[in-house]
C-alpha positions in Angstrom: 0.0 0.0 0.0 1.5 3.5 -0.9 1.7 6.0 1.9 -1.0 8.0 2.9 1.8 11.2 3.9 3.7 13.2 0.4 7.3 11.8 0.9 8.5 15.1 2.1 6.5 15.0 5.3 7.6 11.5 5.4 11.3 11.9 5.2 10.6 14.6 8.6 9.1 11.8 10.7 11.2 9.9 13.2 12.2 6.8 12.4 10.1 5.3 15.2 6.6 6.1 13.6 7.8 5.2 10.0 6.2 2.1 10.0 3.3 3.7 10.8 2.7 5.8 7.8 1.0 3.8 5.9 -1.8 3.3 8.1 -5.0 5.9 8.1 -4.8 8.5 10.5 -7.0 8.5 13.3 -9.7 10.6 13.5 -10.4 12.8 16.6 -13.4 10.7 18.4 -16.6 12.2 18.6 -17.5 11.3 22.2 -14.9 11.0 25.5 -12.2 8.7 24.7 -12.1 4.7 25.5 -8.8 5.1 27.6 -8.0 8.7 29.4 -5.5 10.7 28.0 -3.2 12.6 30.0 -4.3 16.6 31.1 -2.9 19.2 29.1 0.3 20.8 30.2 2.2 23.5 29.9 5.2 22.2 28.2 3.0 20.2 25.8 0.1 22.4 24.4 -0.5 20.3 21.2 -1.6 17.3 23.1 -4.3 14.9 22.0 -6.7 15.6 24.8 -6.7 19.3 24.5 -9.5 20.8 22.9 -10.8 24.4 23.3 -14.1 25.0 22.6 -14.7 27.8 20.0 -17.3 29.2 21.7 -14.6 30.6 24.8 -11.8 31.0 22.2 -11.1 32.1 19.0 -8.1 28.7 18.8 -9.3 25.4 18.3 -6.5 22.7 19.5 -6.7 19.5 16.8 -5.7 16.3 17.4 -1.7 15.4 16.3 -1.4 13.0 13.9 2.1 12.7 15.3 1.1 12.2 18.7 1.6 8.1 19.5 -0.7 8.0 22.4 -3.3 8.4 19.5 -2.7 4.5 19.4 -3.9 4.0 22.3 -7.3 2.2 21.7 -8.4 0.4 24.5 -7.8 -0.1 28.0 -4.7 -2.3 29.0 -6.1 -4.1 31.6 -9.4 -4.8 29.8 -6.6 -6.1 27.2 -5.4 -8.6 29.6 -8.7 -9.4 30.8 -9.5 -10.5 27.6 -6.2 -12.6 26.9 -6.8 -14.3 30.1 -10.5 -15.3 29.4 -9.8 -16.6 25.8 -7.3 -18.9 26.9 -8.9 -20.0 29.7 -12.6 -20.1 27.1 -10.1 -22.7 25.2 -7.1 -23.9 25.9 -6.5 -26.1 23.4 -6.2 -22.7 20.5 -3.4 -20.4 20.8 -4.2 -16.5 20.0 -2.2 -14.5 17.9 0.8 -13.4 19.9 2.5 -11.3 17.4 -0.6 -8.9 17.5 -0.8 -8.8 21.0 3.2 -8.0 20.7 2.4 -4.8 18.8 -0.3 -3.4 21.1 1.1 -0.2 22.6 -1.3 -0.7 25.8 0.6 -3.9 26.9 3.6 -1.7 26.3 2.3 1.5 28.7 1.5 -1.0 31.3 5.4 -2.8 31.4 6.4 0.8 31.4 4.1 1.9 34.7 5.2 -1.8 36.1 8.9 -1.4 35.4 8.8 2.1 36.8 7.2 1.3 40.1 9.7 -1.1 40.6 12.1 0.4 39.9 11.3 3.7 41.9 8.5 2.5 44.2 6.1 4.2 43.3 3.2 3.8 40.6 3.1 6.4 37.6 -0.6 7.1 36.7 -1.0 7.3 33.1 -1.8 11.3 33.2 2.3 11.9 34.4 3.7 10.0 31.3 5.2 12.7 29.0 5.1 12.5 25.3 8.7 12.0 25.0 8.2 8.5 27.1 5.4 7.6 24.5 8.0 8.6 21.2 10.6 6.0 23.4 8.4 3.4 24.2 6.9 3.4 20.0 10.7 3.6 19.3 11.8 0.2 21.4 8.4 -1.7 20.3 9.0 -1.2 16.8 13.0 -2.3 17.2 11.4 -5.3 18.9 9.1 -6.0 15.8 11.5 -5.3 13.3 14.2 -7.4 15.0 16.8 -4.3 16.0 16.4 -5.0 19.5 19.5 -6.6 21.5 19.6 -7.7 25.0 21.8 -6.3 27.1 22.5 -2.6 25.6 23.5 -0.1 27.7 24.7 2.6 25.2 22.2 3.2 23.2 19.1 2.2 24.7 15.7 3.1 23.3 14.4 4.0 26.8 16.0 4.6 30.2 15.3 4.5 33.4 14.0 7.5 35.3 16.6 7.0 37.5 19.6 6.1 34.9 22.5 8.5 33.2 23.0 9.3 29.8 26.0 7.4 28.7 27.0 10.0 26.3 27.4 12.0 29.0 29.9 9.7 30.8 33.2 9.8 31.1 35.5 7.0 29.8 36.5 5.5 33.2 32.8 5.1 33.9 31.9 3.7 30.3 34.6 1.3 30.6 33.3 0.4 34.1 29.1 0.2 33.0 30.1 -2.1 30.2 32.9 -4.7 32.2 31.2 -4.8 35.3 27.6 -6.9 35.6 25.0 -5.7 36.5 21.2 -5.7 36.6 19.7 -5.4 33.5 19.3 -2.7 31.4 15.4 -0.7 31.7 14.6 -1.5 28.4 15.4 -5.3 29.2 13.0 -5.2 31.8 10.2 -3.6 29.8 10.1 -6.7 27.1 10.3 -9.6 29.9 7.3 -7.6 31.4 5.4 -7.6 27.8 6.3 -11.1 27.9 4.8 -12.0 30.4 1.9 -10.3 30.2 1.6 -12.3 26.7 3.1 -15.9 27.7 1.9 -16.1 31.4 -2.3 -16.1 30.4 -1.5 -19.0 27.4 0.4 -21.2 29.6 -1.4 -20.7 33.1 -4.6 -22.0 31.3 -2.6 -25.4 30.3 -0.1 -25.8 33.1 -1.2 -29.2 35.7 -3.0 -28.4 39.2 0.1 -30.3 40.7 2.5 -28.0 40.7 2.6 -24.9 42.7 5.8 -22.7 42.1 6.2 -19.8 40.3 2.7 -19.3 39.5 0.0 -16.5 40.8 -2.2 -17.8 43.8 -0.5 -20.6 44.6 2.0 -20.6 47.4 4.1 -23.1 49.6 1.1 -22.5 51.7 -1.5 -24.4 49.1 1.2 -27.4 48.9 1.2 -27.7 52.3 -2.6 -27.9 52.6 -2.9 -30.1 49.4 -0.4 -32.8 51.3 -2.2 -32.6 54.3 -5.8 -33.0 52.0 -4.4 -35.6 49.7 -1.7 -37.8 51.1 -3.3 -39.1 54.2 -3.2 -43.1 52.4 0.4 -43.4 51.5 3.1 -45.4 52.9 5.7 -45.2 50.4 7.0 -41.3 49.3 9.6 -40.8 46.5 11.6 -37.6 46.7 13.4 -35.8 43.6 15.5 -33.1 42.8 15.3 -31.1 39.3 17.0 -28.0 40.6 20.7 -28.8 38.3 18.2 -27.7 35.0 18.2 -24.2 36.8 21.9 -24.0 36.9 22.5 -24.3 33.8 19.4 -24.3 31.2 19.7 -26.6 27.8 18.6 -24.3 25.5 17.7 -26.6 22.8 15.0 -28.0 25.9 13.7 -24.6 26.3 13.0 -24.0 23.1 11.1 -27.1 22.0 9.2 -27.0 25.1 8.1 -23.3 24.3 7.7 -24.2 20.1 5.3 -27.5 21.2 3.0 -25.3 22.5 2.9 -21.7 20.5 4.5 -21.5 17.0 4.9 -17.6 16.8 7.9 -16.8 15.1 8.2 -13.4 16.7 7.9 -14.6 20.2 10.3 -18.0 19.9 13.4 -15.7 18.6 13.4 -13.0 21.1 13.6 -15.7 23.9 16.1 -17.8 21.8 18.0 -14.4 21.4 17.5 -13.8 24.9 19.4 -17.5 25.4 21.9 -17.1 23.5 23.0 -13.8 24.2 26.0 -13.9 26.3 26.1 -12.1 29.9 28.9 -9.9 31.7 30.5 -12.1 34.0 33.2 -10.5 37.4 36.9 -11.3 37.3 37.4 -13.1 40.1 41.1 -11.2 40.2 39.5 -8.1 40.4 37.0 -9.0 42.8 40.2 -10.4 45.3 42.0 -7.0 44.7 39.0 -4.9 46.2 38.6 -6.8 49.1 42.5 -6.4 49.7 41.7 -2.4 49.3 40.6 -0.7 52.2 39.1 2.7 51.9 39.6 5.6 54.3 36.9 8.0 55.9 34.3 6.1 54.3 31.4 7.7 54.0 27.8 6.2 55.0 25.6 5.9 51.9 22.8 8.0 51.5 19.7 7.0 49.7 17.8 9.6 47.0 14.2 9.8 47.6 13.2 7.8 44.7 15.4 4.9 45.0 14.8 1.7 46.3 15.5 0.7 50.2 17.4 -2.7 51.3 15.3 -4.8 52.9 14.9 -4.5 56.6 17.0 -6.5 59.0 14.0 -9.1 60.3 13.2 -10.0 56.5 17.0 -10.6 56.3 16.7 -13.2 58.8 13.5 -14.8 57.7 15.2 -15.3 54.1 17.5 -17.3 55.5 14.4 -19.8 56.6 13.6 -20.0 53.4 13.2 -24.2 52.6 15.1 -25.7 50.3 12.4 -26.2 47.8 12.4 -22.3 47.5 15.6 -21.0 48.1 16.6 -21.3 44.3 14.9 -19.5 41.4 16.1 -19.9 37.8 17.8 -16.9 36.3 18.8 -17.8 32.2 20.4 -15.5 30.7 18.7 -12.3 29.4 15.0 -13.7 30.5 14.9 -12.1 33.8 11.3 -12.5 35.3 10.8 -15.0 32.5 12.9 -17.9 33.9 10.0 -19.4 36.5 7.8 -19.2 33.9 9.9 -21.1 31.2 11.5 -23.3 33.9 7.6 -24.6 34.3 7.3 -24.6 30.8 10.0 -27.2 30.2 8.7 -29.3 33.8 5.0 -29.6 32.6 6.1 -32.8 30.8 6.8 -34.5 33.6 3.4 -33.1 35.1 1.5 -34.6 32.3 3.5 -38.1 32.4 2.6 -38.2 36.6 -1.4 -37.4 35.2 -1.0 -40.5 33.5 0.6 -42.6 35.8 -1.6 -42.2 38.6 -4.6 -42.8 36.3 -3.1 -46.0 35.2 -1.8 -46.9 38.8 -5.2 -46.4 40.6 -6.4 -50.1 41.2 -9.9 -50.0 43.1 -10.7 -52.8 46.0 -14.5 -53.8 46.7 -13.2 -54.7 50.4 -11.8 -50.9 50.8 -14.0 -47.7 51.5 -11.4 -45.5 50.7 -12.4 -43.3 47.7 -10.1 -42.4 44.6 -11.5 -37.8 45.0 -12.5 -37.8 48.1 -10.8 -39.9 50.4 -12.3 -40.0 54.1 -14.4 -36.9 54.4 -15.0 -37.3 57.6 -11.6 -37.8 58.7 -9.3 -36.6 56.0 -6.2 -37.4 57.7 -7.0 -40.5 58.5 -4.2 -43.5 57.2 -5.9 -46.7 56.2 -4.5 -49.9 56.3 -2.6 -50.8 53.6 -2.4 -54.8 52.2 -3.1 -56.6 48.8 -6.9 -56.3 49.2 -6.8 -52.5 49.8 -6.7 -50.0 46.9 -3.8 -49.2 45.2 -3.0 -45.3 44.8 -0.5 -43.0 43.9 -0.5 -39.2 44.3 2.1 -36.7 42.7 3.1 -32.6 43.6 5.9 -30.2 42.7 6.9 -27.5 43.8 9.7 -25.5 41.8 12.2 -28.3 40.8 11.5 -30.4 43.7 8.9 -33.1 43.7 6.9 -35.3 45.8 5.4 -38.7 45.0 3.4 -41.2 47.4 2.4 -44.4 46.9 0.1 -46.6 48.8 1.1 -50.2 47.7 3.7 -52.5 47.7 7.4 -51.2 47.6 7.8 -52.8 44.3 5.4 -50.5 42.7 8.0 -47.4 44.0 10.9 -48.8 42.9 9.1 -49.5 39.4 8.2 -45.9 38.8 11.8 -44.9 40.2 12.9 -46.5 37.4 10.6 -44.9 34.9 11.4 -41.8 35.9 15.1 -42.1 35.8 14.6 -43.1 32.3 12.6 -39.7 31.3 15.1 -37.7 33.0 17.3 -39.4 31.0 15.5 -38.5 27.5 13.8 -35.6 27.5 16.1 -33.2 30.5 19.4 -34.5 30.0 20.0 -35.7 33.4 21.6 -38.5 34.6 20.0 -39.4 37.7 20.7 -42.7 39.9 18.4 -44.2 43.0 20.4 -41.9 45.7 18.9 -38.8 43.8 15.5 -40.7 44.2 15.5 -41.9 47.6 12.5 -44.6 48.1 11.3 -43.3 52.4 8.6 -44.9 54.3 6.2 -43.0 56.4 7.3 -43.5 60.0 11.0 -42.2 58.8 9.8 -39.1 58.2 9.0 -37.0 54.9 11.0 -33.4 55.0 9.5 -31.5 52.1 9.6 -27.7 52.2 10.7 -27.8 55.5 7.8 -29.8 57.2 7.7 -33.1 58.3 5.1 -36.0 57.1 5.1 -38.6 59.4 1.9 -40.5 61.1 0.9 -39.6 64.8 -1.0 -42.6 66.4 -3.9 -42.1 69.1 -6.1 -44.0 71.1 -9.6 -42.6 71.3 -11.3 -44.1 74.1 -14.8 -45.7 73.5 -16.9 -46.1 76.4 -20.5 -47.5 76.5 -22.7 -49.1 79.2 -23.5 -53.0 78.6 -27.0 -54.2 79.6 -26.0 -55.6 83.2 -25.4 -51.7 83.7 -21.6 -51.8 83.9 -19.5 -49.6 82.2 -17.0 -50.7 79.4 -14.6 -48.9 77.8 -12.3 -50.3 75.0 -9.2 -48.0 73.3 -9.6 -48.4 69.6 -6.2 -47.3 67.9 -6.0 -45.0 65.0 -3.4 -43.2 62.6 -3.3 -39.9 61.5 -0.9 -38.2 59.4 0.9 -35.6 61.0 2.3 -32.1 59.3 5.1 -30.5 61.8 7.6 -28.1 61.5 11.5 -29.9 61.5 12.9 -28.3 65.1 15.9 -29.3 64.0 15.8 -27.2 60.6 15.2 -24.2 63.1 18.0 -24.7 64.8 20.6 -25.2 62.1 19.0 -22.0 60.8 19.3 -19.9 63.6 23.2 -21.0 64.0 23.9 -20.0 60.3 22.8 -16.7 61.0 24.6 -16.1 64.4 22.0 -16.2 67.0 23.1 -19.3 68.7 26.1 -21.5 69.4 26.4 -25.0 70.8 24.5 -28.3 69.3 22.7 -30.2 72.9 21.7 -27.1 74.5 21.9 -23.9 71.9 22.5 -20.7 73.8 21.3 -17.1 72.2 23.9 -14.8 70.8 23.5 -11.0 70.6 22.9 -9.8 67.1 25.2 -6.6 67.1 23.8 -5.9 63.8 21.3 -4.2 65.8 23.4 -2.3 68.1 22.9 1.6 66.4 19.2 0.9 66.2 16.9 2.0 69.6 15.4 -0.4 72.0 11.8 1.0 70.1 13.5 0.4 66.4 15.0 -3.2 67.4 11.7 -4.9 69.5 9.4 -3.7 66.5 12.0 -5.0 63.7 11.8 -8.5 65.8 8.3 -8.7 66.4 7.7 -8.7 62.6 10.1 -11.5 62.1 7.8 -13.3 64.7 4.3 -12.6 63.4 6.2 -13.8 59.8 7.7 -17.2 61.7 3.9 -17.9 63.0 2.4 -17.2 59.6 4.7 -19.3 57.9 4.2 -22.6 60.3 0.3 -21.3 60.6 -0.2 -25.3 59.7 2.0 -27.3 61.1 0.6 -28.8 64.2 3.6 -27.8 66.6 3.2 -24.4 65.5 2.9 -23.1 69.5 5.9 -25.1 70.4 8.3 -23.7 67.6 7.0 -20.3 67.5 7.8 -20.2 71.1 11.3 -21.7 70.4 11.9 -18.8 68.0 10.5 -16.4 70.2 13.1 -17.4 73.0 15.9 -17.4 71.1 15.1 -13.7 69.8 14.7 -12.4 73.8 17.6 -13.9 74.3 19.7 -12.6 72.0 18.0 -9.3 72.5 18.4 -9.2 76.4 22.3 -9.8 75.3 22.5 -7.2 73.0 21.2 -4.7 75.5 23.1 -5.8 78.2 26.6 -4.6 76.0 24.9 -1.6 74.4 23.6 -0.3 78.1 26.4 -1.7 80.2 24.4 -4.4 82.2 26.0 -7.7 83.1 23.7 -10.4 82.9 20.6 -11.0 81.0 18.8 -11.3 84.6 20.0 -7.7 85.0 17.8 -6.6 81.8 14.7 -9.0 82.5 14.7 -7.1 86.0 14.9 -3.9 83.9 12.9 -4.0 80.9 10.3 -7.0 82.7 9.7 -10.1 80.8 8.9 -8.7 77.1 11.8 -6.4 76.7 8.6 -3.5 77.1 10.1 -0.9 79.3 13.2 1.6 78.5 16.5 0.8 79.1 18.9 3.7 79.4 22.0 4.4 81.4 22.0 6.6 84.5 23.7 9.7 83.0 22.0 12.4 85.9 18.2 12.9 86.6 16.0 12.5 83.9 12.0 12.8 83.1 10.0 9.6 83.8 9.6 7.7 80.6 5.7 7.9 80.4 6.4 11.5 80.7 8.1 11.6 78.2 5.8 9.5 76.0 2.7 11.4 76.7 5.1 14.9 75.6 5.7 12.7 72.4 9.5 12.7 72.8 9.9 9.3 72.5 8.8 6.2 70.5 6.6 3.7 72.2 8.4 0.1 72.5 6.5 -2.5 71.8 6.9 -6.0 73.9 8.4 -9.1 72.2 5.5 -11.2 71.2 5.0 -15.0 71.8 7.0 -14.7 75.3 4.5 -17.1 76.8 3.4 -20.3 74.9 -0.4 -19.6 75.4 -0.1 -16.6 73.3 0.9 -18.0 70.0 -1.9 -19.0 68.1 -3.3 -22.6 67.0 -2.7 -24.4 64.4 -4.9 -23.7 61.2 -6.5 -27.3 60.7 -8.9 -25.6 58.0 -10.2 -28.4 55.7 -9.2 -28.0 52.5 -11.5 -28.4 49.6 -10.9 -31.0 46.6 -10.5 -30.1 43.2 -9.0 -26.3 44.5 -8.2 -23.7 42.6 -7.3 -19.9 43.2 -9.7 -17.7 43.0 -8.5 -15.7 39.9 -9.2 -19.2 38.1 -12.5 -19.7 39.8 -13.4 -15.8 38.6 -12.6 -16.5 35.5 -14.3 -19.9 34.7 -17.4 -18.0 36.0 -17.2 -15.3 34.1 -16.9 -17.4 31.0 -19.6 -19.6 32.2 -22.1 -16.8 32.4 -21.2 -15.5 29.2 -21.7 -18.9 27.5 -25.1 -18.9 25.4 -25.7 -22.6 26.5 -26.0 -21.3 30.3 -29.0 -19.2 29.5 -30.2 -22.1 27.9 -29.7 -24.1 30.5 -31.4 -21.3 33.1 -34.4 -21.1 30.9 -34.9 -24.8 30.6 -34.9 -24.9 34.9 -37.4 -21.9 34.9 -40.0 -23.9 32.2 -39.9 -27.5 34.4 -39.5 -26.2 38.0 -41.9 -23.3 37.6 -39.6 -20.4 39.1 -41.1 -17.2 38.9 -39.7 -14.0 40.0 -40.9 -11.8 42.9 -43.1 -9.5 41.5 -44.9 -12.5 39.9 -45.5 -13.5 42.8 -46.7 -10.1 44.7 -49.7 -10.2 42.0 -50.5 -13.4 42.0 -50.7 -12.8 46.0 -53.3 -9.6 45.2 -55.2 -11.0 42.5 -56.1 -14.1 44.6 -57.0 -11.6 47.6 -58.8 -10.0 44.9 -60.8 -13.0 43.5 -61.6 -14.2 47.3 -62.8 -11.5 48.8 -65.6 -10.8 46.0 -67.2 -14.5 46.6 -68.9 -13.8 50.1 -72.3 -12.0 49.9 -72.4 -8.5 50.5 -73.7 -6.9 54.1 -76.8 -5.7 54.3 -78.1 -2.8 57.2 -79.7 -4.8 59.5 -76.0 -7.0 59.7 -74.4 -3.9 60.0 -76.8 -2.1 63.1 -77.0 -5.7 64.9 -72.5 -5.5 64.7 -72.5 -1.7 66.0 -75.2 -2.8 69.2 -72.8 -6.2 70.1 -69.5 -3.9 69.9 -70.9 -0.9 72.0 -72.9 -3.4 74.7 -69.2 -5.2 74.9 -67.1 -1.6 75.8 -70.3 -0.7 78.1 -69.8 -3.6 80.4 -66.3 -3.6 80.2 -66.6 0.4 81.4 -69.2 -1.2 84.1 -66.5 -3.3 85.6 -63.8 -0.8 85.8 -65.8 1.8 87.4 -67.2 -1.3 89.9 -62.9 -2.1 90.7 -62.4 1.7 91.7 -65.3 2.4 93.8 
């Protein structure tokens, strides 16, 4: 198609909305724009969304053909809404990714995404200036045309808010930005977040229920409470490790996994590119040579306003908690946030073969109640018996690159599918695995998976009844439960990593100097949120009281030491008698006669310090022994299947087919059938005559005559 512009005009365009010439220009709407755009300014008086009226001026602002948040047609997150329902309407059909690529919306909201990461804080869509918009057309149509590299960080289409212009660099601090890694450049960011926002719909809708890492609503949490629902019956548990695939990806296994499921051409290349791309690595030499430097008079860093904060010293110390089946996240090359997703791209085939085994595995007994969905209602944690007349079943869940596999049958059956999956392993992930990478564990050893322990717990419920000679009988019947606690011993080897304890029989707390600038007010509230984190994250395991407390003691105890050196004190009985119990009142030397310190907190000079929580075991709460429902799903999912359900023509259908048979009729149906009854009743009895009507006046009067009689007779 020719251009619509005289080559002149064409040849003053910017190269970034050449490829847009040949399309018709947008006309100005007639009524209020689909998607706001941003109020006119002062710097920008040609704007889109400024129009004058003529009627107050004699100027009348058009609209800019040149403008590109002209392009802006629809609503970004009505955008996504819409990829997310289509592929969740059929999962089976793949979209058109490309065109979803080229959608400046999905591009605007990366931008606002990257930004508020990246600053922390969100940019509304009215503060984006035009010059933003002309970078963000620029690097979409690079990434179209197939001009975009990864890793640039001289000439970038777009920077950071918060990044220098290289041009104006010196060389010293070229040479340094492009030898010394890094974290990517903005513009890297930007595409894995258009990525994402494109892959992450397509895949979510295909992706197993059994695996619960690195996807939205589904958290080490719903694991947990999906072992607890589903693996009451097994005996036998097979453990595996995947986690060498995120040390070093095969690209050629990324690649096929992502081609067998879309086939866009656009898509496949920048994530090969993205593969392939090499990365800046550190030379170990000059990482040795500036520890060996040591700098004079250095200064304390100083934050700007805008830029991000380290994390806080208690969320420190609760990432190094973190399990073992979370603590590492695959990072490949250039694909930044898209690793998890690809990483469960390339494990959904061995999802899918698990689907299948436990469908061919499930043998049913006639002599066995126990059910293949449900299990025991009743008593969901309840182990049966297991025995060659009992039903066979198997049961399968990942998390990350870790998996978990039980098995209630014979051994043989375990060490059958060990072998099986060592062979997959060996085909279609390249790894050469052996039967110490997939230990075979029975039940009473103990299962440690994401840092909880499955074992069974046996009681004896007493059952007492009276016989018919009037005595009373009681008889202990013995069952099994299965039994989700937190590993004390995990605790402990955590705590001694990071310094708060010493010794292996009887650990003793250690003061955590880190803390030692930071006020009594500043240090208790930093703890306390470590606490209220440790009792959400072991919210159900059932000795949740007894490890909270644990964690709570050692943190006192390290604390009471740490103020005993910061304030002078010699013992940690010498604090307790101090600050009481919780750590709650002020400790402070004795430097001459002060104020009292509730003086001093009602004049608002000082900070209120909060008391260490979980000081006493009765205030930590109870486990959460919730039921969890079969067949679960987050609620996103649930939103959407309903959504798409309601919109389905068939449901209406459906609806009006219930209303015919059963009769359903709506309320204000119902309100006249109601009067037209009253109505059609009241018209059948005969109508009063005056005679009925004298003779019902004399009864009523006589009545409130005698009743008068008989008051008057009570006063006198």
């Amino acid at each position: 198609m020719p251009p619509l512009l005289p080559s002149p005009l064409l040849r003053r365009l910017p190269f970034y909305l050449r490829g847009f010439s040949s399309l018709p220009l947008p006309s100005p709407p007639l009524r209020s724009q689909p998607y706001p755009h941003p109020s006119p300014s002062r710097s920008d008086p040609f704007d889109s969304s400024t129009r004058c009226h003529p009627s107050r001026t004699s100027l009348t602002f058009t609209t800019d053909p040149f403008d590109p948040s002209t392009l802006l047609k629809e609503d970004p997150i009505s955008l996504c809404a819409s990829l997310w329902v289509s592929s969740f309407r059929d999962p089976s059909t793949t979209p058109s990714l490309s065109s979803y690529l080229s959608r400046l919306e999905l591009w605007l909201l990366a931008y606002q995404k990257a930004h508020a990461d990246d600053t922390g804080s969100y940019l509304p869509r009215s503060n984006i200036s035009t010059s933003t918009f002309h970078s963000l057309v620029a690097l979409r149509n690079a990434v179209l045309d197939g001009r975009f590299k990864w890793g640039n960080r001289l000439t970038p289409f777009i920077r950071s808010p918060r990044e220098t212009d290289p041009s104006t660099l010196s060389k010293r601090k070229l040479k340094a930005l492009l030898a010394t890694p890094g974290p990517p450049p903005f513009q890297d960011r930007l595409v894995h977040e258009v990525l994402l926002l494109i892959l992450e719909p397509v895949f979510e809708s295909r992706f197993s229920s059994k695996s619960f890492a690195f996807r939205p609503g589904r958290t080490a949490h719903t694991a947990i409470r999906t072992i607890r629902r589903s693996f009451a019956g097994y005996l036998w548990y097979l453990k595996g490790d995947l986690s060498t695939l995120f040390d070093c990806p095969k690209i050629n296994l990324v690649l096929n996994a992502l081609i067998r499921e879309i086939r866009d051409k656009k898509i496949v290349d920048l994530i090969r590119a993205a593969l392939l791309t090499p990365l800046i690595t550190a030379n170990p030499m000059d990482e040795a040579l500036k520890k060996k430097k040591k700098r004079k008079n250095q200064k304390k860093q100083v934050l700007a306003e805008d830029e991000p904060k380290p994390d806080p010293y208690w969320l420190q110390t609760f990432f190094g908690f973190a399990p073992e089946e979370a603590r590492k996240q695959p990072d490949w090359g250039h694909c930044g946030v898209l690793s998890p997703l690809l990483a469960n791209i390339c494990l959904d085939e061995l999802d899918k073969l698990m689907e299948e085994r436990i469908s061919e595995f499930y043998k049913p007994s006639k002599s066995d109640t126990w059910d293949q969905e449900q299990g025991n209602t009743s008593w969901p944690e309840f182990v049966p018996t297991s025995g060659p007349d009992k039903t066979r079943k198997m049961d399968y869940i990942r998390f990350g690159a870790h998996f978990l596999i039980g098995i209630r049958g014979p051994r043989a059956d375990a060490a059958v599918l060990r072998k099986q999956l060592i062979e997959f392993c060996d085909t279609r992930f390249q790894l050469k695995l052996d039967n110490e990478c997939l230990p075979i564990e029975h039940i009473t050893k103990g299962i440690m998976f994401l840092d909880h322990v499955l074992c069974r717990r046996v009681v004896y419920p007493t059952l007492r009844y009276t016989a018919s000679g009037g005595k009373i009988i009681s008889e202990k019947g013995v069952g099994t439960l299965l039994s989700v606690t937190a590993s004390l011993k995990q605790c402990i080897r955590q705590f001694r990593k990071l310094e708060f304890l010493k010794g292996d029989r009887e650990p003793d707390p250690q003061p955590c100097f880190r803390m030692f600038h930071a006020t009594q007010a500043h240090t208790n509230q930093q703890m306390n949120k470590f606490l209220l984190t440790m009792a959400e994250w072991y919210r159900y395991a059932d000795n949740r009281k007894k490890v909270v407390n644990f964690c709570s003691y050692i943190i006192r105890g390290s604390l009471a030491k740490l103020y005993a050196a910061k304030y002078k004190l010699r013992s940690r009985a010498k604090v307790y008698k101090i600050a009481s119990r919780n750590l709650s009142r002020p400790l402070k030397e004795k430097k001459g006669q002060s104020p009292e310190y509730h003086n001093l907190l009602r004049m608002g000079l000082v900070d209120s310090i909060d008391g260490l929580h979980y000081t006493r075991m009765s205030t930590v709460p109870e486990p959460d022994y919730t039921p969890f429902p079969g067949g679960w799903r987050p609620d996103h999912e649930w939103g959407l299947l309903e959504y798409i359900k309601l919109t389905d023509t068939s449901t209406l259908e459906e609806l009006r087919c219930i209303i015919k048979e059963e009769g359903l009729i709506s309320p204000q149906d119902s309100l006249s059938m109601l009067v037209w009854s009253y109505k059609k009743n009241a018209s059948l009895f005969p109508p009063l005559e005056e005679s009925d009507v004298d003779k019902a006046k004399e009864e009523i009067l006589g009545s409130n005559e005698e009743e008068n009689g008989k008051d008057l007779f009570l006063l006198g």
